[in-house]
matplotlib code that plots the C-alpha trace (Angstrom):
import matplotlib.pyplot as plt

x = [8.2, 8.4, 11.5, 11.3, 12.8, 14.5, 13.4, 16.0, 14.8, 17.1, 20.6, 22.5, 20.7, 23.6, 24.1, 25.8, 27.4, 28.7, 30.2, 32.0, 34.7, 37.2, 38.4, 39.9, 41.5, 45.1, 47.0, 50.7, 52.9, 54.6, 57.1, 54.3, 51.2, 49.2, 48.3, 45.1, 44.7, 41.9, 43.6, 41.5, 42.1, 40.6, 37.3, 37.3, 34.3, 33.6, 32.0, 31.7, 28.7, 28.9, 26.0, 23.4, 23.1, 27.1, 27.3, 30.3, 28.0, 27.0, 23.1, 22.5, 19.5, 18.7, 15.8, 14.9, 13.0, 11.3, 9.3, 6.8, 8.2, 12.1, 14.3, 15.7, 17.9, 18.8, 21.0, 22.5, 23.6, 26.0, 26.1, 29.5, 27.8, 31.6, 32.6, 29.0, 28.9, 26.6, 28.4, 26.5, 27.9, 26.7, 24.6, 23.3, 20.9, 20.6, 22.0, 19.0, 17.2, 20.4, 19.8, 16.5, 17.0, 16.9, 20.2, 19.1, 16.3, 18.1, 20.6, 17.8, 16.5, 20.2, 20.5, 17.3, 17.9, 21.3, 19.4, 16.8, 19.5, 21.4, 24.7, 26.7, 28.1, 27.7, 30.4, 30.9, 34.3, 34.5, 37.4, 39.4, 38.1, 34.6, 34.9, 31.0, 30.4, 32.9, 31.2, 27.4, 28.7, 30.4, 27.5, 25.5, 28.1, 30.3, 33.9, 37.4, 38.1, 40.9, 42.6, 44.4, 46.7, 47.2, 43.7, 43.7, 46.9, 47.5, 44.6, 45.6, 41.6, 42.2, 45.7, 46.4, 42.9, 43.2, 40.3, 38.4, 36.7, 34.1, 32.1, 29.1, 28.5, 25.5, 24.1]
y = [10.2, 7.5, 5.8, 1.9, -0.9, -3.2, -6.7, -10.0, -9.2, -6.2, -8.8, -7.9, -5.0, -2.6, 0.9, 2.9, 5.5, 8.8, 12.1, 15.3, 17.1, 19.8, 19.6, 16.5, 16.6, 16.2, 13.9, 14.4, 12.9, 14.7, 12.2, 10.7, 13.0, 13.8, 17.0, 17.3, 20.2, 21.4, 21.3, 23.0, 20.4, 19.8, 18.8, 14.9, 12.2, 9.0, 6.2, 3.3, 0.1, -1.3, -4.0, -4.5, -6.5, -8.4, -11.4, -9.5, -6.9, -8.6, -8.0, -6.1, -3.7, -1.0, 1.6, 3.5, 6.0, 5.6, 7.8, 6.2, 2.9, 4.1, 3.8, 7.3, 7.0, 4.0, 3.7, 0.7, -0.2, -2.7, -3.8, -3.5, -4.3, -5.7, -2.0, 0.1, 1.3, 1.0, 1.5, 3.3, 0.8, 2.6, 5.9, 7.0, 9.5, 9.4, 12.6, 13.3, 13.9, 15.3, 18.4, 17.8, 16.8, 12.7, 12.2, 14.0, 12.1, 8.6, 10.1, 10.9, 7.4, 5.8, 8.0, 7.0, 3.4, 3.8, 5.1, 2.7, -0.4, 1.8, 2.3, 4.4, 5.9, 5.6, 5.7, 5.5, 5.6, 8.0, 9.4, 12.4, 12.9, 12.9, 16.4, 16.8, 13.6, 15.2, 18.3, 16.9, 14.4, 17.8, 19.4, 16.5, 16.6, 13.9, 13.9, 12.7, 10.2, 8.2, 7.4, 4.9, 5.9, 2.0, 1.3, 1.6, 1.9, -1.8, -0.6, 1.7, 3.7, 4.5, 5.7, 8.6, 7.8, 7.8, 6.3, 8.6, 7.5, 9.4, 9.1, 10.6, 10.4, 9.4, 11.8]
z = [-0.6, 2.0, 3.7, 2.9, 4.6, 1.9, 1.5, 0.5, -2.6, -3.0, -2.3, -5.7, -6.2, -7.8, -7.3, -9.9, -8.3, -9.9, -8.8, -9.5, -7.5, -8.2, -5.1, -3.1, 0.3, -0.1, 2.6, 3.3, 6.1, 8.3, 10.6, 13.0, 11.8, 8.6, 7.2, 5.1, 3.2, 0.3, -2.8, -6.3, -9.0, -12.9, -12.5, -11.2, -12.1, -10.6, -11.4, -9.5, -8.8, -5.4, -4.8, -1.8, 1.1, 0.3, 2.4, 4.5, 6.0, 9.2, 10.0, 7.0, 7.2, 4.3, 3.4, 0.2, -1.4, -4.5, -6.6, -8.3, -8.8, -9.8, -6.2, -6.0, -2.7, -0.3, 2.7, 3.8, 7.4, 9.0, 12.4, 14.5, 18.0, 19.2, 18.9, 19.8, 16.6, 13.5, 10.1, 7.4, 4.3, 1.2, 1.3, -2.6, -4.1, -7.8, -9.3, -10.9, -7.6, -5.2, -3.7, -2.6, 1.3, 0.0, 1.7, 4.7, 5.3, 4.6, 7.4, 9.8, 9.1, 10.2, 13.2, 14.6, 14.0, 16.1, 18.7, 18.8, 18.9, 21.4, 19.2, 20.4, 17.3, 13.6, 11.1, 7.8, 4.8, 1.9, 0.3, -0.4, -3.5, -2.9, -2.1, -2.0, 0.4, 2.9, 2.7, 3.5, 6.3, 7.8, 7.7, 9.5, 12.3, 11.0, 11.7, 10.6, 12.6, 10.8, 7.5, 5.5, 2.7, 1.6, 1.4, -2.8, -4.0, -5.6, -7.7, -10.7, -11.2, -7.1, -7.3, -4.7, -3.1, 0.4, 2.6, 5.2, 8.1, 10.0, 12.6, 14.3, 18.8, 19.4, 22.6]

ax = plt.figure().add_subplot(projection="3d")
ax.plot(x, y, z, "-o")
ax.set_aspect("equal")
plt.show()
């Protein structure tokens, strides 16, 4: 399987997202600090459909992998040049195929092209309760970099959500 660049073509494309968790990070406040802990809970699934290339994204660029024909895994990327940084916007693997290195590679892919536009970091949201998301961009060398506990709480399906943001030093 090859990494793609996505054509115009692919504007609107949507991506229906689902996962599993029974775990979440849970956020408390403490005066002037935050305290994140792991916290076992009954098993969570979400489902979600986020869309490609949205005009907002400035200088969209994305890549998939397909097998056969069926597109299996893309990444999308967002340029934040005013800040150095390249934003990884949406990053999916259908569940059929996780487990197989797909995200991996899609992550090598974004790292290399933050290199080769001389970013100085990449970064990228998820939440606390996509337990398993947290858990791969640790293991790439992601890390917690901010949060924002009002991000999604005038919206009932995202109530006690709290929004993660990580990032990745480019060396």
């Amino acid at each position: 399987m090859e990494i793609c660049e996505l054509d115009e073509s692919y504007k609107g494309y949507q991506i229906y997202f689902e996962y599993d968790s029974n775990k979440i990070y849970e956020v408390s406040r403490d005066s002037l600090s935050f305290i994140i802990k792991t916290k076992e809970v009954p098993l969570y699934t979400k489902k979600f459909i986020d869309t490609l290339f949205e005009e907002w994204i400035d200088n969209p660029v994305a890549y998939g992998m397909f097998e056969d024909d069926k597109l299996i895994g893309v990444i999308e990327l967002g340029d934040e040049s005013y800040a150095s940084r390249l934003r990884i916007q949406e990053l999916w693997v259908d569940k059929a195929y996780r487990r197989n290195g797909i995200g991996h590679k899609l992550m090598d892919k974004a790292i290399e092209y933050a290199r080769e536009h001389q970013y100085q970091r990449v970064i990228l949201e998820t939440q606390n309760v996509n337990y398993p998301a947290m858990c791969f961009y640790q293991k790439y060398g992601f890390t917690l970099i901010g949060l924002t506990t009002t991000e999604y709480d005038n919206k009932e399906e995202f109530k006690g959500e709290v929004r993660f943001e990580m990032g990745y030093i480019l060396d």
